[in-house]
Residue, then its C-alpha position, 0 to 999 in steps of 0.5 A: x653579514x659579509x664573508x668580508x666582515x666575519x674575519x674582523x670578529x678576532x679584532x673585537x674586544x670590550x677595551x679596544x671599542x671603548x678606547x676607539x669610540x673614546x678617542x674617535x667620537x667626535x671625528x667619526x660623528x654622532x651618527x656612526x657613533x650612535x650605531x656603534x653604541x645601538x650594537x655594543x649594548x645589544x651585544x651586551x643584552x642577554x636576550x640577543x642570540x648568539x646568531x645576532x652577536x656574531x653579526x655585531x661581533x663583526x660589524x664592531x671588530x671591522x669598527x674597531x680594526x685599523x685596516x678597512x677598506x677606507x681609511x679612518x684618517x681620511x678626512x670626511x670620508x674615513x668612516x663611511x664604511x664604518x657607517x655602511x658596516x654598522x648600518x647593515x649589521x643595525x638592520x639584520x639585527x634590528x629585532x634585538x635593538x629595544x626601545x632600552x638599548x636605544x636610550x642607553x646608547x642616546x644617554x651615551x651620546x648626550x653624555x658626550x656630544x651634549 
């Protein structure tokens, strides 16, 4: 993970991811919201390391932070970063991301997306 991303892990907390994946689901569209899940309950899984937790910390804080590099209320492009941000920190922790966290997160979004 980035310099640029570990300063956005003081803007991660439990209640302010849920209230943004709430809020923006459907806008920010299924794929970034897939990734945000993939890494929420991969944070939540004990046997994910602490190292792998910082880099999901971050990646979820920059998610959830209202300044980033583009704006989330820009139409199409708004979660672009977001995307590149929770793909990057998907791929550094990949290992941690079992076959379970990938159907919960999938349970999630056919929850919501149907």
């Amino acid at each position: 993970m980035s310099e640029d991303t570990k300063k956005y892990e003081k803007d991660y907390d439990d209640g302010s991811f849920w209230k943004k994946v709430k809020k923006y689901a459907v806008k920010a569209g299924r794929e970034v919201i897939e990734k945000a899940l993939q890494l929420y309950y991969a944070l939540q899984n004990k046997d994910t390391p602490l190292w792998a937790k910082s880099v999901i910390i971050g990646a979820l804080g920059y998610f959830i932070s209202p300044i980033d590099i583009i704006p989330d209320a820009i139409p199409v492009i708004g979660y672009a970063d977001d995307l590149g941000v929770l793909t990057a920190a998907i791929a550094t922790v990949s290992t941690y991301i079992t076959p379970e966290i990938k159907t919960n997160a999938s349970n999630k979004l056919v929850d919501w997306f149907g």
